[in-house]
N, CA, C and O atoms as a GROMACS GRO file, in nm:
protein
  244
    1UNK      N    1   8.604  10.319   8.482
    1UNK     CA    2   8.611  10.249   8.609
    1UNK      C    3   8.701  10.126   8.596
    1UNK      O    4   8.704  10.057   8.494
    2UNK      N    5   8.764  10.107   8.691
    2UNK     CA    6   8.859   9.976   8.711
    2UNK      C    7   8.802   9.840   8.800
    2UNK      O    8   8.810   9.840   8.923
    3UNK      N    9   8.764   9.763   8.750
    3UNK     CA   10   8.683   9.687   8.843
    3UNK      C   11   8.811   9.628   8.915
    3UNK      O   12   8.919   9.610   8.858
    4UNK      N   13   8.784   9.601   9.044
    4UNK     CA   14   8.856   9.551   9.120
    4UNK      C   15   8.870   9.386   9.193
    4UNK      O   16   8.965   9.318   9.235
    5UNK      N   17   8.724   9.367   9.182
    5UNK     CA   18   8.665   9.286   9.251
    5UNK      C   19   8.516   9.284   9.246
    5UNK      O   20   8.446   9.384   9.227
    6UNK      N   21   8.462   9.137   9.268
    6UNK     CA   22   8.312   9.125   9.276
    6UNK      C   23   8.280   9.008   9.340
    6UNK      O   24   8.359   8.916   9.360
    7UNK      N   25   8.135   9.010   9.381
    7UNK     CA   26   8.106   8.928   9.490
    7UNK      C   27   7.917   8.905   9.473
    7UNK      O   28   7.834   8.991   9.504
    8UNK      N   29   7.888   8.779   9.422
    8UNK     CA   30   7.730   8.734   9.418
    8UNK      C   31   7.714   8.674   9.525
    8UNK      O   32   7.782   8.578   9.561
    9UNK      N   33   7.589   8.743   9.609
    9UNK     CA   34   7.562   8.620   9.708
    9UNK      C   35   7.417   8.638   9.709
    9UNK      O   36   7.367   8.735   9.766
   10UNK      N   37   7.331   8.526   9.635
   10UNK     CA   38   7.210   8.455   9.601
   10UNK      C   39   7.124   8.426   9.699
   10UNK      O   40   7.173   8.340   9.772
   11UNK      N   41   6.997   8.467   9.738
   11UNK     CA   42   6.937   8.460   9.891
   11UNK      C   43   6.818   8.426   9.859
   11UNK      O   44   6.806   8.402   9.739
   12UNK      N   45   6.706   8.414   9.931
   12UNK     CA   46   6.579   8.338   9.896
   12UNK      C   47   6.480   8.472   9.849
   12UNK      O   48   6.373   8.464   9.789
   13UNK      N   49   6.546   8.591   9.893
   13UNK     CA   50   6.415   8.726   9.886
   13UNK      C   51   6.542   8.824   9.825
   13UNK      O   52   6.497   8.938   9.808
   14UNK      N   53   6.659   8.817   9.794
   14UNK     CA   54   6.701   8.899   9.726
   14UNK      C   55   6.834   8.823   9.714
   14UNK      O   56   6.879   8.739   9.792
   15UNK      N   57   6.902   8.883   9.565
   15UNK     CA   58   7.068   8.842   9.534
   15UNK      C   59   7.133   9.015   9.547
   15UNK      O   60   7.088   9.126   9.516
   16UNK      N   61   7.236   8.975   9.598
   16UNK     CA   62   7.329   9.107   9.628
   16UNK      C   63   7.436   9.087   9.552
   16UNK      O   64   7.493   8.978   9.556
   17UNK      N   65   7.482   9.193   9.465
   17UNK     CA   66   7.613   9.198   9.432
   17UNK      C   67   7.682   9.326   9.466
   17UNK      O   68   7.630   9.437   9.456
   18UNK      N   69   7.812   9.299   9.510
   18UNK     CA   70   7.928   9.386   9.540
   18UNK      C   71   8.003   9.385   9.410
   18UNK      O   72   8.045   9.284   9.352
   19UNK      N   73   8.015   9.502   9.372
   19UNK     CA   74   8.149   9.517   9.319
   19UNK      C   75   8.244   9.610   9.321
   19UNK      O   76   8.206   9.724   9.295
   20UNK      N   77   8.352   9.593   9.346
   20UNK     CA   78   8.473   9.678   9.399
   20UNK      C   79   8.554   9.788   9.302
   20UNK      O   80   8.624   9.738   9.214
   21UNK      N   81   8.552   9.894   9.308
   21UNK     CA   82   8.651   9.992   9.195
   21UNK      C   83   8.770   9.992   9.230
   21UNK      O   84   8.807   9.908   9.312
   22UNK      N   85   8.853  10.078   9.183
   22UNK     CA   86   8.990  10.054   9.258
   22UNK      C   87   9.018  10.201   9.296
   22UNK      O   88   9.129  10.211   9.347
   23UNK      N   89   8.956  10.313   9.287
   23UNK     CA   90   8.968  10.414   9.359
   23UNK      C   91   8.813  10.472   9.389
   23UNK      O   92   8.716  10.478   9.314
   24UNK      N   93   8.830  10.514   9.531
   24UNK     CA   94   8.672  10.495   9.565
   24UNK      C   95   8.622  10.720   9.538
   24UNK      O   96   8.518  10.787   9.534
   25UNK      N   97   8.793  10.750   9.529
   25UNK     CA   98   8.749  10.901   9.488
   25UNK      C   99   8.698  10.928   9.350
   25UNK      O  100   8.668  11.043   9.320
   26UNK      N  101   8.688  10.846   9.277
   26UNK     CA  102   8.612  10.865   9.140
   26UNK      C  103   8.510  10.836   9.136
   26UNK      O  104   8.455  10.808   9.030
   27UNK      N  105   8.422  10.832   9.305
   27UNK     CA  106   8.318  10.772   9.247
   27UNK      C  107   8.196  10.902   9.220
   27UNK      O  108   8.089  10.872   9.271
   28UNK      N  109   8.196  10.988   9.176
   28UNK     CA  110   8.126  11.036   9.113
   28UNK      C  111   8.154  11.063   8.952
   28UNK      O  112   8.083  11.144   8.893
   29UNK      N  113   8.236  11.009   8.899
   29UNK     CA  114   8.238  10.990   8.747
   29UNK      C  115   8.220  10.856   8.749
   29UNK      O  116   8.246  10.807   8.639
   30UNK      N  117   8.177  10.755   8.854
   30UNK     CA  118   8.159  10.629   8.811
   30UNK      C  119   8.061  10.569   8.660
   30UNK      O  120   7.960  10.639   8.647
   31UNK      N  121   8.066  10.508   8.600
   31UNK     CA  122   7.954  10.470   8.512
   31UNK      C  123   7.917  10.272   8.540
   31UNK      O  124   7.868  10.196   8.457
   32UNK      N  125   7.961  10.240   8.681
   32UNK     CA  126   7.946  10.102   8.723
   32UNK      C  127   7.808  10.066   8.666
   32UNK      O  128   7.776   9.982   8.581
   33UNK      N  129   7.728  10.168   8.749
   33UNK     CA  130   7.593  10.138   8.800
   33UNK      C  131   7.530  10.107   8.617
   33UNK      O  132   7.472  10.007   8.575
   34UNK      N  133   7.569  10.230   8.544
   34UNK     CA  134   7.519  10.258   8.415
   34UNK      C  135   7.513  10.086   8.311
   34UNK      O  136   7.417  10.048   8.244
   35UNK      N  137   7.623  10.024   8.327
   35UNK     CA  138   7.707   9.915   8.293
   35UNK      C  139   7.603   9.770   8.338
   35UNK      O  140   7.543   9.679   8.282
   36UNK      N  141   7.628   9.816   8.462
   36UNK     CA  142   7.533   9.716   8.550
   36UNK      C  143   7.350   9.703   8.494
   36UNK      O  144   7.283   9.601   8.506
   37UNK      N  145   7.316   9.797   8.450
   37UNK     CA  146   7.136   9.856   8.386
   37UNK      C  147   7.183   9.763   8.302
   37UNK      O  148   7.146   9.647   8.282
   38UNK      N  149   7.290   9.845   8.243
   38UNK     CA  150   7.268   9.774   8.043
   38UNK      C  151   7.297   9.600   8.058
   38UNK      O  152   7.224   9.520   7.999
   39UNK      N  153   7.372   9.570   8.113
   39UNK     CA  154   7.423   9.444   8.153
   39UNK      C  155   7.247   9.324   8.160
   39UNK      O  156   7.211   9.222   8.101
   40UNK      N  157   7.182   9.418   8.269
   40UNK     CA  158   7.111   9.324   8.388
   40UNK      C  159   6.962   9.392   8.309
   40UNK      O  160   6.872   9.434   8.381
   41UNK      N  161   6.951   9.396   8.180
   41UNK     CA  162   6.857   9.477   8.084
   41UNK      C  163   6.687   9.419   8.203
   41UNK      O  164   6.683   9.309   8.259
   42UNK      N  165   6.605   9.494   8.210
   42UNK     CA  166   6.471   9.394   8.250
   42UNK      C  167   6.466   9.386   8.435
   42UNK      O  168   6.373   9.379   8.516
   43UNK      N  169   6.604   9.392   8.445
   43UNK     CA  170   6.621   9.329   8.661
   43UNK      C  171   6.607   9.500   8.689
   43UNK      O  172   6.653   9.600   8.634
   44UNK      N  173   6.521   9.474   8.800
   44UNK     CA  174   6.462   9.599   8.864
   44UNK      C  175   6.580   9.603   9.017
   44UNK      O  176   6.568   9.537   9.121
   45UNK      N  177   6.695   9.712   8.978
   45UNK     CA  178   6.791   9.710   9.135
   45UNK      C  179   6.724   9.821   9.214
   45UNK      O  180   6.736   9.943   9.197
   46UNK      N  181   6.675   9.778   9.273
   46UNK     CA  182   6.609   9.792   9.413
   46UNK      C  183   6.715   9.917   9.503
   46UNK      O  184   6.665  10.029   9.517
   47UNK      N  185   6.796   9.903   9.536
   47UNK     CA  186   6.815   9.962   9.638
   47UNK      C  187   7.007   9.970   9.613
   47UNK      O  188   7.079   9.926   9.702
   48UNK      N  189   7.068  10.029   9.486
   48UNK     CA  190   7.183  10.054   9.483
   48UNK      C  191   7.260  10.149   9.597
   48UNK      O  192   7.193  10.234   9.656
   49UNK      N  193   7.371  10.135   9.620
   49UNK     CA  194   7.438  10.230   9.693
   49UNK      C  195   7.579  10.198   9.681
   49UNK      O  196   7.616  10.089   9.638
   50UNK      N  197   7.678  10.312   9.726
   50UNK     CA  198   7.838  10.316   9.680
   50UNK      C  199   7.852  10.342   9.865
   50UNK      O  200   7.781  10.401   9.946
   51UNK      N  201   7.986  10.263   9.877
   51UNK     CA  202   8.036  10.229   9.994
   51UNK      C  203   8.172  10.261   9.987
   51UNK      O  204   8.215  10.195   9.893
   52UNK      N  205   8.267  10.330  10.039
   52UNK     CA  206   8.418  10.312  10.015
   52UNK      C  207   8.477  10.213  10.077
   52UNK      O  208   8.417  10.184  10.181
   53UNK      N  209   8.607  10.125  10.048
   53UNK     CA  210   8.648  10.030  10.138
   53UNK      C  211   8.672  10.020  10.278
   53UNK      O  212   8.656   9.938  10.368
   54UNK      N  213   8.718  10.139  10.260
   54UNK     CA  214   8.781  10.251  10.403
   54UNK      C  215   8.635  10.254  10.533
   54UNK      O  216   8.650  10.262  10.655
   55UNK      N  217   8.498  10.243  10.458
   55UNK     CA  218   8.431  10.290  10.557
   55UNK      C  219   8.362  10.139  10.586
   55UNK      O  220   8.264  10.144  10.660
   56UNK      N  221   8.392  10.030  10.546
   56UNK     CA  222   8.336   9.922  10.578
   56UNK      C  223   8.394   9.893  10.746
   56UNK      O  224   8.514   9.898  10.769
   57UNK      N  225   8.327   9.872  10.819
   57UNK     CA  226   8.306   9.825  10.955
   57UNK      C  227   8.442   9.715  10.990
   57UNK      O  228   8.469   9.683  11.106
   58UNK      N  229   8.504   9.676  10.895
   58UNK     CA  230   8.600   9.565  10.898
   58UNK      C  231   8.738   9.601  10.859
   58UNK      O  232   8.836   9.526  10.863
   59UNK      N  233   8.735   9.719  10.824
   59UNK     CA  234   8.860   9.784  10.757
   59UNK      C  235   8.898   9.815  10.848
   59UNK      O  236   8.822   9.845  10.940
   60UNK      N  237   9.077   9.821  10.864
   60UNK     CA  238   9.167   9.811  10.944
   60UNK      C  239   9.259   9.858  10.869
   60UNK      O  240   9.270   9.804  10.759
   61UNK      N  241   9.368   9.989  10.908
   61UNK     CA  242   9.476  10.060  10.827
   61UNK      C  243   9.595  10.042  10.952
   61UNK      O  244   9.709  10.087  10.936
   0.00000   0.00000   0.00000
Protein backbone atom coordinates (compact mmCIF):
# COMPACT_ATOMS: atom_id res chain seq x y z
CA UNK A 1 0.00 0.00 0.00
CA UNK A 2 1.06 3.60 -0.72
CA UNK A 3 -0.07 5.81 1.93
CA UNK A 4 -1.20 8.89 0.60
CA UNK A 5 -2.45 10.84 3.23
CA UNK A 6 -3.87 10.85 6.84
CA UNK A 7 -6.08 12.62 9.01
CA UNK A 8 -6.70 12.33 13.25
CA UNK A 9 -9.60 13.95 14.46
CA UNK A 10 -9.90 13.36 18.43
CA UNK A 11 -13.62 13.65 19.82
CA UNK A 12 -15.00 13.23 23.32
CA UNK A 13 -16.77 9.49 22.49
CA UNK A 14 -14.56 8.48 19.69
CA UNK A 15 -11.07 9.45 17.60
CA UNK A 16 -11.37 8.83 13.82
CA UNK A 17 -8.66 8.29 11.58
CA UNK A 18 -8.60 8.56 7.76
CA UNK A 19 -6.08 7.34 5.86
CA UNK A 20 -5.68 7.73 2.20
CA UNK A 21 -4.01 4.98 -0.42
CA UNK A 22 -3.13 6.12 -3.61
CA UNK A 23 -5.07 3.69 -5.69
CA UNK A 24 -8.41 2.88 -4.32
CA UNK A 25 -8.53 -0.38 -6.98
CA UNK A 26 -6.16 -2.30 -4.79
CA UNK A 27 -8.17 -2.20 -2.23
CA UNK A 28 -8.68 -5.67 -1.81
CA UNK A 29 -4.96 -6.62 -1.50
CA UNK A 30 -4.87 -3.79 0.95
CA UNK A 31 -2.88 -4.78 4.24
CA UNK A 32 -3.66 -0.90 5.78
CA UNK A 33 -6.07 -2.20 8.18
CA UNK A 34 -3.52 -5.28 9.10
CA UNK A 35 -0.66 -2.44 9.83
CA UNK A 36 -3.07 -0.31 11.64
CA UNK A 37 -3.95 -3.76 14.43
CA UNK A 38 -0.23 -4.24 14.73
CA UNK A 39 0.49 -0.52 15.04
CA UNK A 40 -2.61 0.34 17.57
CA UNK A 41 -1.67 -3.32 19.52
CA UNK A 42 -4.64 -3.38 22.60
CA UNK A 43 -7.21 -0.31 20.71
CA UNK A 44 -10.40 -2.08 19.95
CA UNK A 45 -11.44 -0.37 16.03
CA UNK A 46 -14.85 -0.39 16.30
CA UNK A 47 -16.25 0.16 13.14
CA UNK A 48 -13.48 0.13 10.12
CA UNK A 49 -14.53 0.75 6.58
CA UNK A 50 -12.79 1.58 2.97
CA UNK A 51 -14.24 4.54 1.07
CA UNK A 52 -12.87 5.48 -2.47
CA UNK A 53 -12.04 9.18 -3.05
CA UNK A 54 -14.25 9.24 -6.01
CA UNK A 55 -17.29 8.30 -3.86
CA UNK A 56 -16.89 10.92 -1.13
CA UNK A 57 -19.92 13.37 -1.33
CA UNK A 58 -17.34 16.29 -2.07
CA UNK A 59 -15.55 14.91 -4.98
CA UNK A 60 -15.75 16.80 -8.04
CA UNK A 61 -14.02 15.49 -11.56
Amino acid sequence: DQIFGLSVSARWNSDIFQIWNMDSSLKENSTVMDKVSEILKGVQIQSPFYKAHKDHDHFKM
